[in-house]
C-alpha positions in Angstrom: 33.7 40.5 -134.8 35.0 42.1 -131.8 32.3 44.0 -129.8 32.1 45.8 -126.0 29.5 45.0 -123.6 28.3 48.1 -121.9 25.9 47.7 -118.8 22.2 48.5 -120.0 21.6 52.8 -119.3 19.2 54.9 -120.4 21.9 56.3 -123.1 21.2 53.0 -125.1 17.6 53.4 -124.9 17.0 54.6 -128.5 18.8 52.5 -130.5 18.1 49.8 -128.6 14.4 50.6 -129.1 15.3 50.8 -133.2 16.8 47.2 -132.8 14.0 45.7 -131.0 11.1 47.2 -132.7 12.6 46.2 -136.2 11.9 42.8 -135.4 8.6 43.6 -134.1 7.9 45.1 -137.3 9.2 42.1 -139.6 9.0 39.0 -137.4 7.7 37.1 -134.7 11.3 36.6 -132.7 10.2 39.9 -130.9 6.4 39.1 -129.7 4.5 42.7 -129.4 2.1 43.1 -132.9 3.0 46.9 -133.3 6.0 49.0 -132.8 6.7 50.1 -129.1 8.1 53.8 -127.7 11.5 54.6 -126.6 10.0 54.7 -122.8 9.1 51.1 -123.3 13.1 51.0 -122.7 11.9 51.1 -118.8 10.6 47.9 -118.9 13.9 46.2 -120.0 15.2 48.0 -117.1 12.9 47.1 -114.5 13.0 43.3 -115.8 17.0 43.0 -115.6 17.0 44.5 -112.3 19.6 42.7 -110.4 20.7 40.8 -113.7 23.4 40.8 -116.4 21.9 42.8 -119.3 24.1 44.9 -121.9 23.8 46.8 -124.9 26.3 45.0 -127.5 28.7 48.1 -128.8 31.0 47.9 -131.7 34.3 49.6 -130.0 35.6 51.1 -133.1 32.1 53.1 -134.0 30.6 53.0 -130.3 27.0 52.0 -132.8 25.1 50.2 -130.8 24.4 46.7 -132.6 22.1 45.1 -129.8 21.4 44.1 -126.7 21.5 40.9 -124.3 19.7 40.1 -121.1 19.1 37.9 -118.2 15.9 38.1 -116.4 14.1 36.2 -113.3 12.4 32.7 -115.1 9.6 33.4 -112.2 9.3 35.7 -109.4 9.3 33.3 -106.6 12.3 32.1 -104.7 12.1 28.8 -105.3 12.9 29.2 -109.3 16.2 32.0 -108.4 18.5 29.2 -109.7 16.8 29.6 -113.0 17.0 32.6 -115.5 15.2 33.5 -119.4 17.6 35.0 -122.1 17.5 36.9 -124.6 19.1 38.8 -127.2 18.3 40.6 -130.2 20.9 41.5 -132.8 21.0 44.4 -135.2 19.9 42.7 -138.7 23.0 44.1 -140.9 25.3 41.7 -137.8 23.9 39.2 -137.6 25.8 35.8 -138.2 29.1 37.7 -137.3 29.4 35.7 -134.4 28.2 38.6 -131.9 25.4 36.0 -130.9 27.7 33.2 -129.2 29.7 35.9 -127.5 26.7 37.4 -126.1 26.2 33.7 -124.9 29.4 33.0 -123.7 29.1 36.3 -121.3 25.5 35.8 -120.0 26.4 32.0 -119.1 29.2 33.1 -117.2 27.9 35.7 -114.9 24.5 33.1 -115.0 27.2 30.9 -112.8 28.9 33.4 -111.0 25.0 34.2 -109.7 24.6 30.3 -109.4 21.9 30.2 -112.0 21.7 26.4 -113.2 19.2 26.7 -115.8 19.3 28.9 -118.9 15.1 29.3 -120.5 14.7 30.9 -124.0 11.4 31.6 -125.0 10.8 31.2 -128.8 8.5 31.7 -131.6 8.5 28.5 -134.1 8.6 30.4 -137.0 12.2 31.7 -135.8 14.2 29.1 -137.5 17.2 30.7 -137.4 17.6 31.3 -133.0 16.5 27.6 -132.5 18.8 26.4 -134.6 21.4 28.9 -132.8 19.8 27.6 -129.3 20.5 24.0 -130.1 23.8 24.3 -131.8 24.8 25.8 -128.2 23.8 22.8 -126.2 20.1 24.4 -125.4 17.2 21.3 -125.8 13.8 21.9 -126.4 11.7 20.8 -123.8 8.5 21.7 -124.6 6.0 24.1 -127.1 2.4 25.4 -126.4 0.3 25.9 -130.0 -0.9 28.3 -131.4 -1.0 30.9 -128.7 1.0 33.0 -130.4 -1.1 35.2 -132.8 0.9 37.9 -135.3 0.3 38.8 -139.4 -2.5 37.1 -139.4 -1.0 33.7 -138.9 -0.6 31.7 -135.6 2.8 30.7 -134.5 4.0 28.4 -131.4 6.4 29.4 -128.4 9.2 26.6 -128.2 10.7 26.2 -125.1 14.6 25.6 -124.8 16.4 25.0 -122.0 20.6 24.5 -120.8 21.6 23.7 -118.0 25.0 24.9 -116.3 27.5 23.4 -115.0 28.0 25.4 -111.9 
């Protein structure tokens, strides 16, 4: 499927929001237990500052179908050659291939930054992104139990990793 990148602005924040909070709502990919505001949009903003984030647009309808982000791993200098990503997917596109280009982009600019290490943060119940994670050369490289706590249930946080070749 053939889809823009447009640099995160505060004219994607609603449907943006709608994407995000949709998993919130049905799933523990997105990790907050009830649905969030449009402002909560700030947040993204503030924690991509100075990163490659992007709302995912289909070119034809200009609908926005998702978003995509980089953000700092940890605050202090001595992790700036590692980054977290993420990306959340409208649910009527997903498997389309829209996730692996989303991939293909952030690794890029990851290198271009010289970002060596690529961290996704995932809830075990969310079969379907680690199996996308490993299928694109991420590893797991560690879980914590049970910290996760959402409908009732507890869920782990899987860690995956890639490294670049920079």
């Amino acid at each position: 499927m053939q889809i823009i990148f447009e640099k995160l602005s505060m004219e994607h924040q609603k449907p943006i929001m709608e994407v995000f909070n949709y998993y919130i709502e049905n799933s523990t990919a997105a990790f907050p237990t009830s649905v969030l505001p449009e402002e909560f949009y700030r947040k993204f903003m503030e924690m991509t500052k100075g990163y490659p984030a992007y709302a995912i647009v289909d070119p034809g309808t200009h609908e926005v179908l998702g978003f995509c982000m980089l953000r700092a791993y940890n605050p202090f200098s001595s992790f700036n050659e590692t980054a977290e990503i993420s990306y959340f997917v409208s649910k009527d596109f997903v498997g389309r291939g829209i996730g692996e280009q989303c991939l293909e982009k952030l690794e890029s600019e990851a290198k271009q930054m010289g970002i060596r290490h690529i961290i996704a943060e995932i809830s075990s119940e969310n079969q379907q992104s680690l199996g996308f994670q490993n299928k694109y050369g991420f590893r797991t490289c560690g879980s914590l139990k049970s910290i996760g706590k959402k409908f009732g249930r507890s869920f782990d946080i899987v860690y995956m990793q890639k490294d670049l070749d920079c």
